[in-house]
N, C-alpha and C positions, 0 to 999 in steps of 0.2 A: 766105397766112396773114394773119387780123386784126391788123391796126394795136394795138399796146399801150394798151388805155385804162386812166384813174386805177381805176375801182373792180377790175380784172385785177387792178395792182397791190395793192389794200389786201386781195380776198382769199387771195391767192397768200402774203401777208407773215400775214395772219391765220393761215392753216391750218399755215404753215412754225414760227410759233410755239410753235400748240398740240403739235406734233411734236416741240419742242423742249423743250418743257417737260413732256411726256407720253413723250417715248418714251427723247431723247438724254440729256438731265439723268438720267432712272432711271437706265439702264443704266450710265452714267458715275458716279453713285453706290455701285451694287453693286461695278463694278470697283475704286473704291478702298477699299469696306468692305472689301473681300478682302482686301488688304493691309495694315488698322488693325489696329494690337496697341498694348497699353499702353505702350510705349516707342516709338512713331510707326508709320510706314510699313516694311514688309521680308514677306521670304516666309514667314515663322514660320506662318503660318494655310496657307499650302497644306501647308508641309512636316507640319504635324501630321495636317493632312485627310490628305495622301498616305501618311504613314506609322502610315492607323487602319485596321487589319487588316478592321475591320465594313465600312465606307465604301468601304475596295479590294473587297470581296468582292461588295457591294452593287453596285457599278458592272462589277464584270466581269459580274457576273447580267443586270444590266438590258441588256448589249452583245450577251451570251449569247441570251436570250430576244428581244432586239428585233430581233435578228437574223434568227432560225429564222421568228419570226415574219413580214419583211419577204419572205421567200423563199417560204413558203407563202402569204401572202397574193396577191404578186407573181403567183403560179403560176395562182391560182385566178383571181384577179378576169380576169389573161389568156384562160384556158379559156370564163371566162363567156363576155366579150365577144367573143370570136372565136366562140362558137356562136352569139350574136345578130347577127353584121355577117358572115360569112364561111360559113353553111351555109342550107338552108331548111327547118328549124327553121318546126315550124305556128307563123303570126305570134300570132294571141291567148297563144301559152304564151310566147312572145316579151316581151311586152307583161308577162304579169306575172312574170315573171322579173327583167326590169329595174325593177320597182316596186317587189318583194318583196327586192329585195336590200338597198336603200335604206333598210329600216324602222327598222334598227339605230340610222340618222343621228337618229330623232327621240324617244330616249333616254337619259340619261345616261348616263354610262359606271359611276358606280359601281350600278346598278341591276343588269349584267350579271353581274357579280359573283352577288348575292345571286339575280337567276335560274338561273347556273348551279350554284347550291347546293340549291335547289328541283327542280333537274331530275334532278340528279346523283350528289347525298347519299347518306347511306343509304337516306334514307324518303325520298327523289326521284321524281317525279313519274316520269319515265325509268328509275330502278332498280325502280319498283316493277314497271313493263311490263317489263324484260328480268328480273327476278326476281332479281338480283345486281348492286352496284357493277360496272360498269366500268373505275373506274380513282379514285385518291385525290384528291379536285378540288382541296385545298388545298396554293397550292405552285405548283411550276413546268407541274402541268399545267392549272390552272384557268389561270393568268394566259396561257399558250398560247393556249386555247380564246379570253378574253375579248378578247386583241389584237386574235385573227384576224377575229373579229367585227366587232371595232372598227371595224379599218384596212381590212377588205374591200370597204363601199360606196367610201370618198374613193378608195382605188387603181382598181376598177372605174371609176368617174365619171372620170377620168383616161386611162383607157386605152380604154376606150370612146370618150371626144371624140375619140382619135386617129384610130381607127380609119376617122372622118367622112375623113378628109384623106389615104388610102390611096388609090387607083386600084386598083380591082380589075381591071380590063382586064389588068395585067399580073398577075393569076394563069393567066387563060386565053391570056393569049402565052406564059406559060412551059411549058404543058400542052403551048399546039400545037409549041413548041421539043424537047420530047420530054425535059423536065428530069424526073428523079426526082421523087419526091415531096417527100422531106427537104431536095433542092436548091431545090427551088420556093418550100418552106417559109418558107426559110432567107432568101432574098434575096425574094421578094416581101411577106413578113410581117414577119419578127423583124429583118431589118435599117433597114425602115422606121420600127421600132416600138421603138429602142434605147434612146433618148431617153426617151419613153413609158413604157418599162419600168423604166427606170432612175429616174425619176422615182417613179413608183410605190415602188421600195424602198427608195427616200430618205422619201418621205411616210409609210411605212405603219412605218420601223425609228423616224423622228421620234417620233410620236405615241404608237408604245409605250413608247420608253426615258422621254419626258417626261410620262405618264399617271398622275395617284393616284387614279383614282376606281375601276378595276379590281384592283388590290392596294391599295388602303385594304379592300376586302369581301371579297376570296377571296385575296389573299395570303400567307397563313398565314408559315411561320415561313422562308419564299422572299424576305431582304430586296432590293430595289432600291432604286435613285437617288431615285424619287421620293418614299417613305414614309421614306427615312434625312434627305430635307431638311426632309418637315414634322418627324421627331420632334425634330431641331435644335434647328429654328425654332419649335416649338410645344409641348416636351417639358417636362418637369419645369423645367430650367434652362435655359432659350433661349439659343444663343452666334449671336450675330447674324452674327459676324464669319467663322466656319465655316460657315454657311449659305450666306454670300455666295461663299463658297471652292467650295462643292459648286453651286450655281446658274452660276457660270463654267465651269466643268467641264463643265454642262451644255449648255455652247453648242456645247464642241468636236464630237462628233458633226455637230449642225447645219453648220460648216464644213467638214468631209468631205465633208457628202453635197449642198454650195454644188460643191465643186473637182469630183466625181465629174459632176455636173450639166452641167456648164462640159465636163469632158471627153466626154461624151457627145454633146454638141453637134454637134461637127465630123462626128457621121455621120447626121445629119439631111439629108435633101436633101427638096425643095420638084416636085412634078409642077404641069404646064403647065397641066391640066383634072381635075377627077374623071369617074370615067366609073361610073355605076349599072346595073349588068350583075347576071342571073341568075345566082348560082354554080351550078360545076358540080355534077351530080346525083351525089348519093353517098348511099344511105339507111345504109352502116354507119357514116360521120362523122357525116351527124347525131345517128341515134339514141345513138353514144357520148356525144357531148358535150351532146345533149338529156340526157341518163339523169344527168351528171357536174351540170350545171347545176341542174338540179331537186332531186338530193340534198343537193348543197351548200346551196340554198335552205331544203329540209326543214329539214336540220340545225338550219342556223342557227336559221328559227324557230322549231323546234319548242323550243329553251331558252328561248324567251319566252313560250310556251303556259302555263307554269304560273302568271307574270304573272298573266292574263287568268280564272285559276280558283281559285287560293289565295284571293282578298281575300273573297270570293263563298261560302268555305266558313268553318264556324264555328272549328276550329284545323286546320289542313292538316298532315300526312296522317291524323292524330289521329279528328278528330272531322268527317266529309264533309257535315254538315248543313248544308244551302243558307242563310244569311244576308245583309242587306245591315247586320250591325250594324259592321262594318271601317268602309263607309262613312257610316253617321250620325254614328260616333266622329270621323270626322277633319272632316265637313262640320258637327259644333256645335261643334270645338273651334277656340277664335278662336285658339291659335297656330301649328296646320297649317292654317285657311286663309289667316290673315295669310302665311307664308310664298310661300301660292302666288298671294296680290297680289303682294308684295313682286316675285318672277317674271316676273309678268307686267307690272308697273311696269316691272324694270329690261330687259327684253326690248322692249320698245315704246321707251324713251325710247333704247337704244343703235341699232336701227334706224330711227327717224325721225334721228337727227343722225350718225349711220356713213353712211344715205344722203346726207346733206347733206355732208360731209365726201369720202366717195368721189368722188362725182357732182362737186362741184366742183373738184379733184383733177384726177379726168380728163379733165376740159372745157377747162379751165388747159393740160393738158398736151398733150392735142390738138389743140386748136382757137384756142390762139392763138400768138402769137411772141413769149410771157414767154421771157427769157435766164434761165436756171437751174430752168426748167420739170420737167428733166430727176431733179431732188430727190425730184419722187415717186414716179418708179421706184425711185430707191434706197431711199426707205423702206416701198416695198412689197417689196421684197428681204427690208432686214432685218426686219421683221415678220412675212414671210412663215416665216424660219428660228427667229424667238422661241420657244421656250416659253411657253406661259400660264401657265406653276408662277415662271419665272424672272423674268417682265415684272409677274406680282404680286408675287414678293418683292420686286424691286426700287422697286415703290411703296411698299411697307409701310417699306422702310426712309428711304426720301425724304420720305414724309409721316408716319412714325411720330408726332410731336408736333403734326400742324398739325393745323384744323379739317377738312380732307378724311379725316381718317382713322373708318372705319368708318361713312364714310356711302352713300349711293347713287352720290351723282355720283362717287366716286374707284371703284364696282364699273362703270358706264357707263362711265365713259371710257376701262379697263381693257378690257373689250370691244371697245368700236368700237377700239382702235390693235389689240388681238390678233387681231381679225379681218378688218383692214383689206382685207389684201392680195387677196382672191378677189372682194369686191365690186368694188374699184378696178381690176382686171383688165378683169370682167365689162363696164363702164362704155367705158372705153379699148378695148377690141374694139369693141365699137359705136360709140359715136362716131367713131372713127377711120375708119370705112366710108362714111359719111354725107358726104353731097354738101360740099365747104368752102367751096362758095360762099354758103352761106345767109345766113350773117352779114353778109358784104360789100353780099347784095341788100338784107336786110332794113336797112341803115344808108343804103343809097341811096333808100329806101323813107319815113326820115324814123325807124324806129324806132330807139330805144335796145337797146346790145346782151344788158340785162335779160331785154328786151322778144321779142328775138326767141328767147332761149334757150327760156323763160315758156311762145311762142306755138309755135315751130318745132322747136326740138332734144330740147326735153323730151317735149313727145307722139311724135315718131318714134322716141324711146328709150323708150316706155311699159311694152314688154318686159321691158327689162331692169332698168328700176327695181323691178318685179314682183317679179322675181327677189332681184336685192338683198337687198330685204325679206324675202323668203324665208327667202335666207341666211342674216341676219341674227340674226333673228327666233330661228330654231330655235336656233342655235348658241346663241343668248343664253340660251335657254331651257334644256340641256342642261350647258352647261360648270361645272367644280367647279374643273378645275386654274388656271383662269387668276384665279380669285374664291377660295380655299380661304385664304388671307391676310386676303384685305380686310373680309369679313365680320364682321358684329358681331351682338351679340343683337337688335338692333331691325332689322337689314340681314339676315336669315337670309333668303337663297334655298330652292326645293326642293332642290336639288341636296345642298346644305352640312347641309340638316335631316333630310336621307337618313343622313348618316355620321353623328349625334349621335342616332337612332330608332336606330343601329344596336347603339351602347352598352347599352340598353335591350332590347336584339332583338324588335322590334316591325318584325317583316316585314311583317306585316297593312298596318301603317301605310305601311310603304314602297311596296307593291306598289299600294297606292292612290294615293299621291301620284306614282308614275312613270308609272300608269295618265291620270292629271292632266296630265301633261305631256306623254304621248304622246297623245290625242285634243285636246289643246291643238295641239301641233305639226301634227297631222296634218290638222286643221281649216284651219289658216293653210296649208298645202302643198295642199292640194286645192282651196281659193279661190285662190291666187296663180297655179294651175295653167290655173284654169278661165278665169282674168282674162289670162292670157296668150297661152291659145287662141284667146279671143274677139279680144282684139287684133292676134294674127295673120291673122284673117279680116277684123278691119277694115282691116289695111293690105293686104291682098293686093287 
């Protein structure tokens, strides 16, 4: 390991600050507004949150729902990825199965909402092709549909990696063993895959219990956790102090499914090689879970289809006359394009310094011998289990009086700590692979260890810093619950100007400005694709 140099030190005490003052002070804040009441410190503020019949009803819903949710997603994105890594599935339909799953990710969440009102409705896009509602959207069965959606790519993308770190060898030794089917299943798949799995419906129950952009728009009179703490927090009479009661609350979940995580652990075990073997021929598996795979896919997009035709028509379903007057309206009017600079300001400026922040993070923690290196794991832990609804209240309440509040840099910084944890991952896998002599040559070489990072670590990670940015990039571009606090009239995001169009019901408007951010996203995910391809060809 590299010898400890002075500027290791200065950025190592730099970034532990910024953490300190961005992530530890918040959250340490919120925890004791929780317990402020006019007469000092005590439990009067949970005991009241505990004993508000709306708030209890609210949170058994949200447990309820993010529950059924976690187990159907869980189901699904497994079916997927075990028909892409485990059958032979024609590769081109392969190929866009795993592409089309993903599209969901370069959207907001509260747009799904108002697509599945468009699809759904009475005069839905969808009702009109079956010729009758389906089912009531508002309420617990839109917010069903909108999780599943939601949480489907992150749990696929999840179980899918795992998948990479299987041996399939032992499905054909257990074939030639003369194991059942269900046995073979059982111990060559789903016991390798616990962990995996289990992860998945910790991530996918996460995201729905702590989501307001799906029940802020199709919620209807179905309350959760997350709409009972904006109306709190943002309500006729703001009690700051119960907000902060209900955002603690919101963490408990996150630590169950830390202990659940931890326990699932111990049945992970590690193979010697992978081995990339033909699976066996089966045309009635594939075709089933070709057929399961594809519908799934349909589904899902096909509740984005109306997206892509409402804006385009003069009032939907009303008046079908082809217009682009939706969009001359939002592209002359200087306060829906300001918001989608605004977007794309605060989307650039959290992925150039979340990279600089990750990337030095993991370089620290990898590649040298700092004593207490080990700090960044734990705060990609905790970040990792934050809420974006709970890590921006907890600003708001910290900087409510300073000059950070309602500006950009306090919605930036909110980002890069809420989405630290998967770039800094991404970073520390890589690096960690990489030859550890580099440094050591490059200092016997005469260079500074700037110098070799600059010349040597940084282009062999080119990959991955792609990616990063990727990550970034979209998420910044899409997220509502981790910014839905910090916001202000001059700071209005797309995201946030979605839910205030909504008061107004100017879907027109909305369907265009999501249209904005998903050929935004998708622009930036097809360059960083292209540029990661090319660089795999140049290192190979």
């Amino acid at each position: 390991m590299l010898n400890v140099r002075p500027e290791m030190k200065v950025i190592y005490t730099s970034i532990l600050i910024v953490f300190l003052l961005f992530l530890l002070l918040p959250m340490g804040t919120l925890l004791l507004r929780s317990f402020e009441t006019a007469e000092g410190y005590s439990l009067t503020n949970y005991y009241n949150v505990l004993s508000n019949s709306e708030l209890l009803t609210a949170f058994v819903n949200s447990i309820k729902i993010s529950g059924l949710t976690a187990i159907i997603t869980t189901i699904l994105a497994f079916m997927i990825a075990y028909a892409l890594n485990c059958t032979n599935i024609y590769r081109p339909l392969k190929s866009v199965i795993k592409m089309g799953i993903l599209i969901p990710m370069l959207l907001p969440t509260i747009t799904y909402g108002f697509a599945i009102m468009y699809s759904f409705g009475n005069q839905g896009l969808i009702t009109q092709l079956l010729g009758k509602p389906l089912f009531d959207i508002y309420g617990f069965n839109g917010l069903l549909m909108g999780y599943v959606i939601y949480t489907l790519p992150a749990a696929f993308l999840l179980i899918n990696n795992s998948f990479m770190y299987i041996d399939k060898k032992f499905i054909i030794v257990s074939k030639l063993m003369m194991d059942g089917s269900m046995r073979s299943f059982l111990n060559t798949i789903i016991r390798p895959m616990l962990g995996a799995l289990g992860g998945a419906f910790v991530l996918s129950f996460i995201l729905s219990f702590t989501d307001y952009g799906i029940p802020a728009s199709i919620g209807g009179t179905y309350s959760v956790v997350a709409t009972q703490l904006y109306q709190v927090m943002l309500g006729s009479i703001p009690n700051f102090n119960h907000g902060a009661v209900i955002a603690v609350l919101m963490l408990v979940p996150a630590l169950f499914g830390v202990v659940l995580l931890n326990y699932l652990e111990r049945f992970n075990f590690h193979y010697d090689k992978f081995s990339q073997i033909e699976m066996v021929e089966n045309k009635i598996r594939d075709i089933i879970l070709g057929f399961i795979s594809i519908i799934v896919l349909m589904g899902m997009l096909s509740i984005f289809l109306v997206m892509f035709i409402a804006p385009f028509l003069t009032s939907f379903p009303y008046d079908l006359t082809v217009t682009m007057q939706h969009f001359i309206n939002v592209f002359t009017s200087n306060d829906l394009t300001a918001v989608y600079k605004n977007s794309l300001i605060v989307a650039f400026f959290t992925t150039v310094v979340g990279i600089i922040l990750a990337y030095s993070s993991a370089i620290l923690n990898t590649r040298t011998g700092l004593k207490g290196r080990v700090a960044f794991d734990v705060v990609s832990m905790i970040t990792n289990t934050l809420p974006g609804m709970v890590l921006g209240l907890s600003y708001l309440l910290l900087f409510n009086g300073s000059s950070l509040k309602g500006t950009f840099t306090i919605i930036i910084v909110c980002n890069i700590v809420h989405y630290f944890t998967t770039p800094y991952l991404m970073a520390k896998n890589s690096l960690s692979k990489m030859n550890p002599s580099w440094e050591t040559t490059g200092g016997l070489l005469g260079d500074s260890w700037f110098k070799t990072v600059y010349r040597v670590i940084i282009p062999n990670s080119a990959s991955t810093v792609i990616e990063m940015f990727s990550y970034y990039f979209i998420n910044s571009m899409v997220t509502i619950s981790g910014i839905i606090f910090l916001v202000s009239a001059q700071t209005s995001l797309v995201s946030s100007k979605i839910k205030e169009l909504q008061h107004f019901a100017k879907f027109n408007e909305i369907f265009v400005l999501s249209l904005l951010i998903f050929f935004t996203n998708l622009i930036v995910k097809l360059i960083c694709d292209y540029l990661q391809k090319k660089q795999s060809v140049k290192n190979f």
